[in-house]
N, C-alpha and C positions, 0 to 999 in steps of 0.2 A: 794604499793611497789612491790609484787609479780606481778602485770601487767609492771611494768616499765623494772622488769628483764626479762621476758618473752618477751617485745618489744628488748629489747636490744638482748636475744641470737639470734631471729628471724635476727635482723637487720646485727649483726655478721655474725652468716649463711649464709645470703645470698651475704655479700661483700665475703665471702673467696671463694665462689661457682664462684660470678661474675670474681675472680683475679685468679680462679683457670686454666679460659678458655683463659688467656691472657698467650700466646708462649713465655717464655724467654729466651731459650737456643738456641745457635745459632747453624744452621747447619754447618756439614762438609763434606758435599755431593758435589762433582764436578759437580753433575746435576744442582743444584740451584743457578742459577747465576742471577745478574741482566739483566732487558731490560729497553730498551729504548725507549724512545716518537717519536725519529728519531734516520736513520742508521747516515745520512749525518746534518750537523748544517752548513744550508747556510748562511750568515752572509750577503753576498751580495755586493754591492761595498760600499768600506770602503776608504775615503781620508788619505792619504799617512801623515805621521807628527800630523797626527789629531787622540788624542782616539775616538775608535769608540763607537758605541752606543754599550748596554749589550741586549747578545742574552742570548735566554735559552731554556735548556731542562731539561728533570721529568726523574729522573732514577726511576726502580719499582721494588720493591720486591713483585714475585706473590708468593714464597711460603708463606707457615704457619710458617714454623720458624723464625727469624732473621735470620738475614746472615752481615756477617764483611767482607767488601771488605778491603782487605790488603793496596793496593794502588791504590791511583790515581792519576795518572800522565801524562804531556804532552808528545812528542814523537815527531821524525823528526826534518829535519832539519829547519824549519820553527817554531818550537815551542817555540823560545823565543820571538816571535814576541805576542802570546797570554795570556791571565791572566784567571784564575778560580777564579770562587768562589764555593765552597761545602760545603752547610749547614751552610751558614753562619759566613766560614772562607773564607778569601783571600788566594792566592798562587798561586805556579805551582805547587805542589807536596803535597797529602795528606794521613795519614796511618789511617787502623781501623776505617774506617768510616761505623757505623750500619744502617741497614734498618730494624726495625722492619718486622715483619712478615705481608704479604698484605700492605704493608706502601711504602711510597716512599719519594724523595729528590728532590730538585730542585738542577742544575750544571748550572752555570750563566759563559760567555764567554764575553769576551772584546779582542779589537786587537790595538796596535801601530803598525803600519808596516812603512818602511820605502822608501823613495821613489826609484821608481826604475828607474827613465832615460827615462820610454817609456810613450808614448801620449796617448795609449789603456789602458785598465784596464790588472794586470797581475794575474793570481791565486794562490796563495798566500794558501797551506793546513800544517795539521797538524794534529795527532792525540792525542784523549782523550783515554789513557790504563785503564781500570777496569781489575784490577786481585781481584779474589773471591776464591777460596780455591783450589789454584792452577791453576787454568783457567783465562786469559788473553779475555778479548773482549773490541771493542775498538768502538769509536765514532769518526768520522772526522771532522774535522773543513775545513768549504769551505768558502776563503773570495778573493775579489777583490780586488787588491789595488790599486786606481787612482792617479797619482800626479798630482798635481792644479800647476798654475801659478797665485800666491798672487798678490792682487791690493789691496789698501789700502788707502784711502783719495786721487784716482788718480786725479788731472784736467788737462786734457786737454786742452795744450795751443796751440798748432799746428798740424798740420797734421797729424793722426795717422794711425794706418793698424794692425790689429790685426789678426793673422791668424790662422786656425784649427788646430788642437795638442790638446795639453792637456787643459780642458778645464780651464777658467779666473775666477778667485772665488774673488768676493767684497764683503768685508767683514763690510764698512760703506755707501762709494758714490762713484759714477765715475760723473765726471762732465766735459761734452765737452765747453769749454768758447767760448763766442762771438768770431767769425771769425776761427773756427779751426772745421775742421772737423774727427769726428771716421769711418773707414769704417771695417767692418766686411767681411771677407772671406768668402765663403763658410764653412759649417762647423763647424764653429765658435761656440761653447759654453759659455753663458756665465751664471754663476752660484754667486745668491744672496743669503746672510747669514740675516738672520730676521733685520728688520727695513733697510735692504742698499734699493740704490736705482738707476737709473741711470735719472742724468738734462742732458738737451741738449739745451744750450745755444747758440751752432753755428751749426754744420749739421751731422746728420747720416744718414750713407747706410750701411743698412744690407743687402751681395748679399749671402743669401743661394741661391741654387738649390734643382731641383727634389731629386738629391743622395745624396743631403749636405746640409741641412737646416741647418738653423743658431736659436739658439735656447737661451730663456730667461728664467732662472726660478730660486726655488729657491735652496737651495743648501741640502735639505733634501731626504734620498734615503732611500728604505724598507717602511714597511709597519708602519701607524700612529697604525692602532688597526686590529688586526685577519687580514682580505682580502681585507683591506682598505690601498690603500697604500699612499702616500706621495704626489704621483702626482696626483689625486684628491682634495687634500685639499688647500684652499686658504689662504691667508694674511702667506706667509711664507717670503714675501717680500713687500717692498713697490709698486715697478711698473717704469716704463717711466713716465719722464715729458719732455713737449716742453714748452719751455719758448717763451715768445713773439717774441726774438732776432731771432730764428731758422725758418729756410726757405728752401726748397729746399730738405726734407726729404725724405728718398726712404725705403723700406722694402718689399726684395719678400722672399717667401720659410722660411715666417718668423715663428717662435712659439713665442709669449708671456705668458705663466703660470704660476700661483696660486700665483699671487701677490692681492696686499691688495686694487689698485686703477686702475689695469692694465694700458692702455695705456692713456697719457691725454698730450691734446696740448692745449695751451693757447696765445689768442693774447690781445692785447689792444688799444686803441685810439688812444696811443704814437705811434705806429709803424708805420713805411710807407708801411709795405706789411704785410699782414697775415700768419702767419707761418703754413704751409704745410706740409702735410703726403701723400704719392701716398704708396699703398699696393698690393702686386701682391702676390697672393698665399699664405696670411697669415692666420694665426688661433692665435686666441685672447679670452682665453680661464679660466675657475676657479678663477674668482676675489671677492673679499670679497666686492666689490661697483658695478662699473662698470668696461666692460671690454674694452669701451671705451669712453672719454670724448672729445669734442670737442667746444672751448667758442673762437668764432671769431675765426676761423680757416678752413683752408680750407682741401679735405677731399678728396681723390680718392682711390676706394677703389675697385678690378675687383679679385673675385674668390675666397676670403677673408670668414672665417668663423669667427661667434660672438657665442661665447656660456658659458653656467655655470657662473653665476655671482649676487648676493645677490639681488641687488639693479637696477636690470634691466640691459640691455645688452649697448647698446649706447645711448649716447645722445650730442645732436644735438643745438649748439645756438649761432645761426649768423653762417656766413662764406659760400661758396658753396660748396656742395658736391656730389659725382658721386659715387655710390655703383651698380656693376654690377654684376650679377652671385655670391649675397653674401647667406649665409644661414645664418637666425639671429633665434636660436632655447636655450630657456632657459629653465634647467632642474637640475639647480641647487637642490643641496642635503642637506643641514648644516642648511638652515632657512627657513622662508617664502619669498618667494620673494617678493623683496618691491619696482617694478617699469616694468616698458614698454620694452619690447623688443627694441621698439625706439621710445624717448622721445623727444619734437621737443620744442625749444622754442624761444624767439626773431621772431615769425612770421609776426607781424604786431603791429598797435599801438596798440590793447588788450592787447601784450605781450613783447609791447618794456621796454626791459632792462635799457633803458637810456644811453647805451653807444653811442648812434648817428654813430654806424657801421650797414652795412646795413643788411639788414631782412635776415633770413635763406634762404636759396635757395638749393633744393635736389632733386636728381631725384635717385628713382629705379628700375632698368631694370633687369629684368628672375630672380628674389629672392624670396625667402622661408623665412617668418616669421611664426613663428610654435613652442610652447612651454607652459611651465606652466607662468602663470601670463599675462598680457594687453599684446596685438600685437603691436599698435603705439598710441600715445597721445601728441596732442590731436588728435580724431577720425575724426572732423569736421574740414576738409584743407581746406574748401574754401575761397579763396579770398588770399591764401597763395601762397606761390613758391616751394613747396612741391609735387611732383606727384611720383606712383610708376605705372610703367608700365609692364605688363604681370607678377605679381608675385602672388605667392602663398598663403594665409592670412587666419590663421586658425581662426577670428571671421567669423561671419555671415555677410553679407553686401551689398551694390549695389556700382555698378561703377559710375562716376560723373565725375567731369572735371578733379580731382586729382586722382581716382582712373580710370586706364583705362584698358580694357581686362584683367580684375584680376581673378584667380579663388578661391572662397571664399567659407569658411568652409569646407576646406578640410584638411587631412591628409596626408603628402608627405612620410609616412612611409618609417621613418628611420630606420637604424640598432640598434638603440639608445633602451636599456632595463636599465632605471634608476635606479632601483631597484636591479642590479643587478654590479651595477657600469660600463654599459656599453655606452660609448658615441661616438655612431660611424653616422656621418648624412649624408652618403652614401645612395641611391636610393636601396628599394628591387625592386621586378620584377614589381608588380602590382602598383608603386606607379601613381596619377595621374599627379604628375610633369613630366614626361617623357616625352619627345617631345613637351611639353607646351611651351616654351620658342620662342621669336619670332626674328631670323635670324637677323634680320636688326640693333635690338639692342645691339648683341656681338660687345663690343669697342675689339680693337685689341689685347689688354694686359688682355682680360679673352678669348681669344680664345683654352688655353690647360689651363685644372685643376691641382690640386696639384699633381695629382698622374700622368701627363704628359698625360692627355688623352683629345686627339681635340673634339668638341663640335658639327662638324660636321653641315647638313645641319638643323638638327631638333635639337636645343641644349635642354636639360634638364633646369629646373628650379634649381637654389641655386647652388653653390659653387661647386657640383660633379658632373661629368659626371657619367651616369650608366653604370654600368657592372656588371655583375652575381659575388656576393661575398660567398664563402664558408663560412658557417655558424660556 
């Protein structure tokens, strides 16, 4: 008994010792004020009519005492446009909210705003007031607010033209029907909500330019986690399909992003002609499969980049195709990569399909394939209609009747640092593609790159002309 009470005064003791070191009394000192994690809380662009996603910041209390911030409240004229949360309460307006001493709070921000009329993003601020014992310091709210032009179960039955402004948000499918075609302006946005998609049953021209690309992707903005943002990550969309009907397809200055199938055309037995893609200046990029599929299809493709994609970058079965001045470089970040930079099949009867369409046929002229996972497969073209001419091939290998003046096992050193979320496949100074490329094979429609820049008498290998890039 006399040991049990002796544990107990000891154990006493030492909790009134431990509660003795714990600060209750709040300050009333004008010096002790809260800080913050950020001056500015950029939100970023925010769609117009749409709640936005919840940003946050850590308010801190560095003194040793508590401290009672009196209010917190919004501010400006813009401030009913936002909502708080503080410690786990909703509102605009909060009183007496305590910070322990050395302790701190999370302040959680959301925005409806409303649209405003313009095709650009507008800025759209507001302030977060903290008063603490008489002292007023505040936090800005910085957000963007875009307004969309809603598409909804559109099909296209006739001729359309859709022009640059505010960018086009589908929000399930747009679908071009046999005989009607969509054409795209320069400029042209158009923005997909998870699982939309866009079929092409009759014909699409996307005309971006150098100043005005025309751009697909999906409709997520900011960052997924820390310095990872949105537009790196794939399957935020489903992708383009070419239905067998569609023919005649064009795409320059095009972006396709971080859909779940990227681009895929499809023909069959029925058709009388092979449905067609010609690509000038495009980039086909972050897909959760591939970033481009093509099954009896035909295939022109001059200055065009393939890159980021789960399951290999293209592939190829039945149809002819022309890939000139392409960079096919896969560095995909989210999985293993599970396929060929380019995949070839329907070559011959080893790998006929059964569809009685005739054999693959492909040529490549001044390309760069270079990347993590297999370069092309199958390796062994002979006897195929398959050749790549003067291009770059980071396996190891010898030239034969399919491969011709190739340079093999090299490095075209790109700007590309993966690790660092960087994917730029621009030529440094010392790369050996430079001036490798052989004259005779620039088709006329890769004679200037994406960034307007002519190829000259010595053209480079892959998709970019070089030029000295600021690092």
């Amino acid at each position: 008994m006399k040991n049990i009470l002796l544990y107990l005064s000891v154990a006493l003791a030492a909790s009134a010792a431990t509660t003795s070191c714990i600060e209750d009394s709040f300050s009333s000192s004008p010096s002790d004020q809260p800080t913050f994690s950020v001056d500015t809380l950029r939100m970023g662009v925010i769609y117009t009519d749409d709640r936005s996603a919840t940003h946050r910041f850590t308010v801190y209390n560095r003194a040793s005492k508590s401290i009672s911030i009196a209010d917190i409240s919004l501010s400006g004229d813009n401030a009913r446009y936002f909502r708080l949360n503080v410690d786990g309460f909703s509102g605009t307006r909060f009183s007496n909210v305590e910070i322990r001493g050395k302790d701190s709070i999370f302040v959680f921000v959301d925005a409806l705003l409303p649209e405003s009329g313009s095709d650009a993003p507008l800025d759209v601020c507001a302030d977060i007031d903290f008063t603490t014992n008489g002292v007023t310091r505040s936090v800005t709210i910085d957000a963007e607010g875009q307004d969309l032009v809603r598409l909804k179960a559109l099909e296209v039955t006739e001729d359309m033209t859709l022009t640059a402004g505010k960018p086009y948000h589908i929000t399930d499918s747009l679908i071009v029907a046999p005989g009607a075609s969509l054409t795209l302006e320069p400029g042209t946005r158009m923005l997909f909500h998870d699982k939309a998609y866009l079929a092409v049953e009759g014909r699409l021209i996307a005309r971006g330019t150098l100043e005005k690309p025309v751009v697909f992707s999906g409709d997520r903005v900011g960052n997924v986690a820390a310095d990872i943002p949105f537009d790196l990550m794939s399957r935020q969309w489903e992708g383009i399909v070419f239905r067998p009907s569609s023919t005649r397809n064009e795409m320059a200055f095009t972006t396709v992003k971080n859909s779940s199938w990227g681009v895929a055309i499809y023909g069959s037995p029925q058709c009388n002609s092979l449905p067609s893609l010609k690509m000038v200046n495009c980039r086909l990029r972050n897909s959760g499969g591939l970033v481009l599929t093509a099954e009896h299809a035909d295939i022109e493709a001059y200055g065009c980049e393939f890159a980021e994609a789960a399951d290999g970058l293209v592939a190829l079965n039945g149809g002819t195709h022309r890939f000139c001045h392409a960079t096919f470089s896969n560095n995909y970040l989210f999985t293993a990569i599970g396929g060929a930079a380019i995949a070839l099949g329907h070559l011959g009867p080893d790998t006929d399909d059964g569809s009685n369409l005739p054999y693959t046929a492909a040529r490549f002229d001044n390309s760069i394939i270079y990347g993590i996972g297999p370069d092309i497969e199958p390796g062994d073209l002979i006897g195929t209609s398959v050749s790549f001419h003067n291009c770059l091939i980071k396996s190891a290998g010898t030239d034969d009747e399919n491969f011709i003046s190739c340079l093999w096992d090299k490095d075209p050193l790109f700007y590309t640092v993966r690790n660092e979320y960087l994917f730029d496949y621009r030529l440094r100074a010392d790369s050996p593609a430079i001036g490798a490329g052989d004259p005779d094979l620039v088709a006329p429609d890769a004679r200037t790159d994406a960034y307007g820049l002519d190829r000259g008498p010595s053209p480079d290998l892959g998709a970019y002309v070089y030029v000295a890039v600021e690092e």
